[in-house]
C-alpha positions as CSV (number, residue, x, y, z in Angstrom):
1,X,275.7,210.8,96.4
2,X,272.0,212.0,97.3
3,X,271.4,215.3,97.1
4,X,268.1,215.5,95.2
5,X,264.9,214.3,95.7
6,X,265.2,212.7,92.5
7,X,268.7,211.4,93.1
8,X,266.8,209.5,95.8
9,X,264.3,208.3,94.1
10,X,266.7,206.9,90.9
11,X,268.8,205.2,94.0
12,X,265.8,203.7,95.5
13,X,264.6,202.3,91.7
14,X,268.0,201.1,91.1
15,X,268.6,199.0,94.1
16,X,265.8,196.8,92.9
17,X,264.5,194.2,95.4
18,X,266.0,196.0,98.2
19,X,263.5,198.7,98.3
20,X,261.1,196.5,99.7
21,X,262.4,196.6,103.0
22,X,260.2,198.8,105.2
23,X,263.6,201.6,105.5
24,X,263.1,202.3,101.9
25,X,259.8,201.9,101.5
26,X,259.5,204.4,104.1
27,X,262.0,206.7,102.8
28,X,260.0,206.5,99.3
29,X,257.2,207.7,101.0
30,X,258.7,210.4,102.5
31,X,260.3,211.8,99.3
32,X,256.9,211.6,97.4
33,X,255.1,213.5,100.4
34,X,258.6,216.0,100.2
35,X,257.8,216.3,96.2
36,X,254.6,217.0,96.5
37,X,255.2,220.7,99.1
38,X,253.5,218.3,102.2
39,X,256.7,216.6,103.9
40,X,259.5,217.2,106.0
41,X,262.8,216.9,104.1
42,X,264.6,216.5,107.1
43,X,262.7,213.6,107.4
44,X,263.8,212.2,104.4
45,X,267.3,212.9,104.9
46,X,267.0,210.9,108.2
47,X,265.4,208.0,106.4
48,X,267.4,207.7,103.5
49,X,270.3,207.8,105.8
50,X,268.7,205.0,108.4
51,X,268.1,203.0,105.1
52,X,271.3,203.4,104.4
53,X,273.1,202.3,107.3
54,X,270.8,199.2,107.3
55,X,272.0,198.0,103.9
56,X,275.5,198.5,105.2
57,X,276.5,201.6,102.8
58,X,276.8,204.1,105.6
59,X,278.7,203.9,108.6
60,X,278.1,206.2,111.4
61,X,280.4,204.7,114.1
62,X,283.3,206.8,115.1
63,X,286.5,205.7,115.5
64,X,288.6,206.9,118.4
């Protein structure tokens, strides 16, 4: 689970060539601008999510 800035960050190193793609490279970006007081961390949460979702770990379809 993500819940920390960092926790992001050691996900994002440990998924190795996967965080190439351009959802985590943009979600890597984010959480450095979030460290560093000048980005939105709603904005990370969004990307990390969309990142996510695009390497099939989160499903957002609803059943029903």
């Amino acid at each position: 689970m993500i819940r920390t800035l960092k926790d992001g960050a050691a996900y994002a190193q440990s998924i190795g060539e996967r965080v190439n793609r351009n959802a985590w490279q943009s979600a890597v970006r984010k959480m450095i601008a979030a460290a560093e007081g000048d980005g939105d961390l709603e904005a990370v949460r969004d990307q990390i999510m969309l990142a996510l979702m695009l390497d099939g770990k989160m499903d957002f379809r609803r059943s029903g």
